[in-house]
C-alpha positions in Angstrom: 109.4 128.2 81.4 108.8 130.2 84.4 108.9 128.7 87.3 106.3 130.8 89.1 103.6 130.0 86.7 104.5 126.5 87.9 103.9 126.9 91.2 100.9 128.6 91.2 99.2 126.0 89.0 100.8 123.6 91.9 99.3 125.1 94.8 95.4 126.1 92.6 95.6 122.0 92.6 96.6 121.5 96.0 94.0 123.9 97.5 91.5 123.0 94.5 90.4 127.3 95.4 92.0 129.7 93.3 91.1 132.6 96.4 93.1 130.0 98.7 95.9 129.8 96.1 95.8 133.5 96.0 95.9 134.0 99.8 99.0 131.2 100.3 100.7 133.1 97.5 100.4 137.0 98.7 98.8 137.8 95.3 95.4 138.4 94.2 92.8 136.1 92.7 92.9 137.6 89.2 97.0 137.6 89.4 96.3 133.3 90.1 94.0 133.4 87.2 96.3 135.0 84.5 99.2 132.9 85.3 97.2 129.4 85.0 95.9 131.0 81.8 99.5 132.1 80.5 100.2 128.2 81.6 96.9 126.5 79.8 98.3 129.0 76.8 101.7 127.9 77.2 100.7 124.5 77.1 97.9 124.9 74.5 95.3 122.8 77.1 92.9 123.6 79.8 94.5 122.6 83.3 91.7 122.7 85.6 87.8 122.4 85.4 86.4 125.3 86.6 83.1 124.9 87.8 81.4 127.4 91.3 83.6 125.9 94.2 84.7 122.6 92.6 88.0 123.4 90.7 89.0 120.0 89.5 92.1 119.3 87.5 91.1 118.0 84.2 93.3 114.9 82.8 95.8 116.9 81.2 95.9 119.3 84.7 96.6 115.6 86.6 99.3 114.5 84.1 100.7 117.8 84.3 100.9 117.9 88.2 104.0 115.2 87.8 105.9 117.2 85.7 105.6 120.5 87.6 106.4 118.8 90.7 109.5 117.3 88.9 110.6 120.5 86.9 110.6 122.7 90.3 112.5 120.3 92.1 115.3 120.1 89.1 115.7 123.8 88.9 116.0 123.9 92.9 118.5 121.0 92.4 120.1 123.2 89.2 120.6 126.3 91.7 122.2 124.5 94.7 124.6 122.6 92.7 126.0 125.4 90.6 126.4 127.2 94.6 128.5 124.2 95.7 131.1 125.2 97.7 135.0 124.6 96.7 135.2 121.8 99.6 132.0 120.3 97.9 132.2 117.9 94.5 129.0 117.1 94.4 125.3 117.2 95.8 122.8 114.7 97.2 119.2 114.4 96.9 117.5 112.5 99.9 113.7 112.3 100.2 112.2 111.1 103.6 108.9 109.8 104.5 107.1 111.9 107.3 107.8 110.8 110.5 111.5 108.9 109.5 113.8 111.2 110.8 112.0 112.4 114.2 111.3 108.9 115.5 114.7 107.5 113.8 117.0 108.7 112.3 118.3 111.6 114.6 121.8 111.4 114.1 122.0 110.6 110.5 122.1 114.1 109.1 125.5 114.4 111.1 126.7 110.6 110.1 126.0 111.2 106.5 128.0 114.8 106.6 131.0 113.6 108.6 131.1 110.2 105.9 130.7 111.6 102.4 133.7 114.0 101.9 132.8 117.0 99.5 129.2 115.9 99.5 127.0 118.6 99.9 123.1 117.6 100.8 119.7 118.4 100.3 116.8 116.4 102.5 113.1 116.9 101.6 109.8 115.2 103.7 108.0 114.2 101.1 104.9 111.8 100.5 105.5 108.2 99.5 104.5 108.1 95.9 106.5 111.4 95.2 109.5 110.3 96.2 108.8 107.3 93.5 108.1 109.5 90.7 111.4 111.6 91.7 113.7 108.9 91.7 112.4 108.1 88.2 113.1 111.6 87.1 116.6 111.6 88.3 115.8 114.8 91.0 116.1 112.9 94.3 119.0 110.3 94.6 117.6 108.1 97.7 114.0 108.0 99.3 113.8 106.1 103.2 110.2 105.1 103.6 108.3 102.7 105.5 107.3 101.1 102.3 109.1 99.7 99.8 108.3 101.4 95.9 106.7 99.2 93.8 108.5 99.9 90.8 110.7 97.4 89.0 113.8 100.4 87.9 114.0 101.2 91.8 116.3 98.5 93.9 115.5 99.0 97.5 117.1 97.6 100.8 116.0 96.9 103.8 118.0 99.3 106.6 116.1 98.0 109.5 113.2 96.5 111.6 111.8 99.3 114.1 109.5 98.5 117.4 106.0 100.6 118.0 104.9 100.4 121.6 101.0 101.6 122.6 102.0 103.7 125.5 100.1 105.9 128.2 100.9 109.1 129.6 97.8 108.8 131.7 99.0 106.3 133.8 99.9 102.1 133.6 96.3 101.1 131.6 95.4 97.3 130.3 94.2 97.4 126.3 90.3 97.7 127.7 91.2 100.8 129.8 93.1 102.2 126.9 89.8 101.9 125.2 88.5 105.0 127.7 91.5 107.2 127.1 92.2 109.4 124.8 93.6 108.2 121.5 96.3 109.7 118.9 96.6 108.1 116.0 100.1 108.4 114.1 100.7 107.9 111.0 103.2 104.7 110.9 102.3 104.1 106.9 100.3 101.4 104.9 101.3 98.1 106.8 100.9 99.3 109.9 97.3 100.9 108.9 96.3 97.1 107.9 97.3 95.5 111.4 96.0 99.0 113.5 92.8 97.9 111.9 92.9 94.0 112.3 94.5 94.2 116.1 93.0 97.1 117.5 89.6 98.2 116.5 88.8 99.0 120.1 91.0 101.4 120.6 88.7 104.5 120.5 88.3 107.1 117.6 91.2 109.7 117.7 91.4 113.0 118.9 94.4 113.5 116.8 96.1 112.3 114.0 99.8 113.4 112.8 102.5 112.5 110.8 105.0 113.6 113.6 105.9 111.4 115.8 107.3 114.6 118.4 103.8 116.2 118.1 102.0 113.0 118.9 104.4 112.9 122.0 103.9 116.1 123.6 99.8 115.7 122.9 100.0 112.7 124.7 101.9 113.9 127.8 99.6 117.1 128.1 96.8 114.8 127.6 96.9 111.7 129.5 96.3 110.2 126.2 97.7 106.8 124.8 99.9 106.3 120.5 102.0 103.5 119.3 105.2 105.5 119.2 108.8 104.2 118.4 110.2 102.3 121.5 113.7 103.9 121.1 112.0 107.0 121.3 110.1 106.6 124.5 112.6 104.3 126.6 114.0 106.7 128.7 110.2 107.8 129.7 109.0 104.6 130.4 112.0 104.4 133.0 111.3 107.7 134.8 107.5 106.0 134.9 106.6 109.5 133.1 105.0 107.2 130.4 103.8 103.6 130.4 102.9 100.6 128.6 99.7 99.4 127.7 99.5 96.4 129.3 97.8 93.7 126.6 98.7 95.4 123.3 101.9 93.5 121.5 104.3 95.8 119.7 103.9 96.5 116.0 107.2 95.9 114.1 108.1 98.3 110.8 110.2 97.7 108.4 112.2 100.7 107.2 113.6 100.8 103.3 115.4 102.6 101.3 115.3 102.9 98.0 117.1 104.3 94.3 117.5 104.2 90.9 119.3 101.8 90.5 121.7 103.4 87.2 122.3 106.4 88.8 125.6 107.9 88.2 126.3 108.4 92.2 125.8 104.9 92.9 129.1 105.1 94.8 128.3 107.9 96.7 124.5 106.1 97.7 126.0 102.9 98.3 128.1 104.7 100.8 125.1 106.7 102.5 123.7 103.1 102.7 126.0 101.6 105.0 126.2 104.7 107.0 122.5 104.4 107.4 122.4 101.5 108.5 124.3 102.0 110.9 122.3 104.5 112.2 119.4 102.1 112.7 121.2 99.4 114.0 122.7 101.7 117.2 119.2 102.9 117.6 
């Protein structure tokens, strides 16, 4: 199969455009066209609907999306383990939900490499429900999310409870003045979604929202604006009075999991990265 065939198909679905596709891809529209044809051929089914600016994947093109996805990250996974160096045994696959390693997990890149002798590793920020399917296909060894999976193979633990403080860089602000500021909205996943709504529905409609906790920091600053962002992350501001709390609005607590499969062959390894992990969250 090649590859490249794959990832064109990949990014005509992301961009639903097959001009966009071309332009992400430094080829030309016809060039996007033949390879999802030499695909559809390959395959013997039609990928995509193809209508005047509404290229939809047809149900084949959406069952097909999960295999691509998992076929590109194998061979990727293929070429860095046969590269391992002599100090390294082995490789390990860890997806992260956006947002996870900026507000938490700083250190844990360095805590995992100075822990797991000869373990070489490979981190990807990757949605929620990819991570899932990935685990399932045996191409990502651990996922840290914000949610738990909700898949019955997948044993998931429970590394730690993390704060989220409303805070203002405009100033100290009660919850009805924070209505009049600017607001960013960060993405803190599905629970945190539920109570934003049920807790804070006057809180004003955002002027930004992210998936990066550090990007929603430095709007904020240059903005006088007010975002619930981690209170690890923002203690040392609120101290220097560069930043303050929102007087009236309780913090949010998030749970942070991790999850595998729970046959796979590293399980040593993982149960390893685990504690280490856990650690990580626990100094924090």
């Amino acid at each position: 199969m090649d590859t490249d065939l794959l990832k064109t198909f990949l990014e005509v679905a992301r961009t639903r455009h097959f001009g966009k596709a071309a332009d992400n891809l430094f080829l030309t529209r016809s060039a996007v066209s033949f390879r999802v044809k030499q695909l559809e051929s390959a395959l013997g089914v039609e990928l995509f609907e193809r209508q005047r600016n509404n290229i939809q994947p047809t149900s084949a093109g959406e069952r097909m999306l999960i295999h691509a996805e998992a076929i590109l990250t194998a061979w990727e996974r293929a070429k860095q383990d046969i590269s391992l160096s002599s100090e390294q045994s082995m490789q390990m696959a860890v997806g992260i939900a956006p947002n996870v390693w900026s507000a938490y997990l700083q250190g844990a890149l360095q805590t995992l490499h100075d822990g797991l002798d000869g373990v070489a590793l490979r981190t990807e920020e990757l949605p929620h429900t990819v991570m899932g399917r990935q685990l399932l296909a045996r191409t990502l060894d651990m996922m840290i999310s914000f949610d738990a999976p909700q898949l019955d193979e997948l044993e998931a633990i429970k590394l730690g409870e993390i704060e989220l403080c409303l805070v203002s860089g405009a100033g100290p602000a009660t919850l009805q003045e924070a209505a009049e500021l600017p607001y960013i909205k960060v993405n803190w996943g599905t629970v945190f979604n539920i109570q934003h709504a049920k807790e804070f529905a006057e809180l004003p409609i955002p002027i930004m929202h992210t998936g990066s906790a550090a990007i929603a920091l430095d709007f904020l600053r240059a903005n006088g604006a007010t975002a619930f962002l981690p209170k690890n992350m923002v203690t040392g501001l609120l101290e220097s009075g560069e930043l303050h709390l929102v007087e009236g609005a309780r913090e949010l607590s998030r749970s942070l999991y991790l999850a595998y499969w729970g046959e796979n062959d590293r399980l040593e390894i993982i149960r390893s990265a685990v504690k280490l992990l856990s650690q990580v969250v626990k100094q924090d």
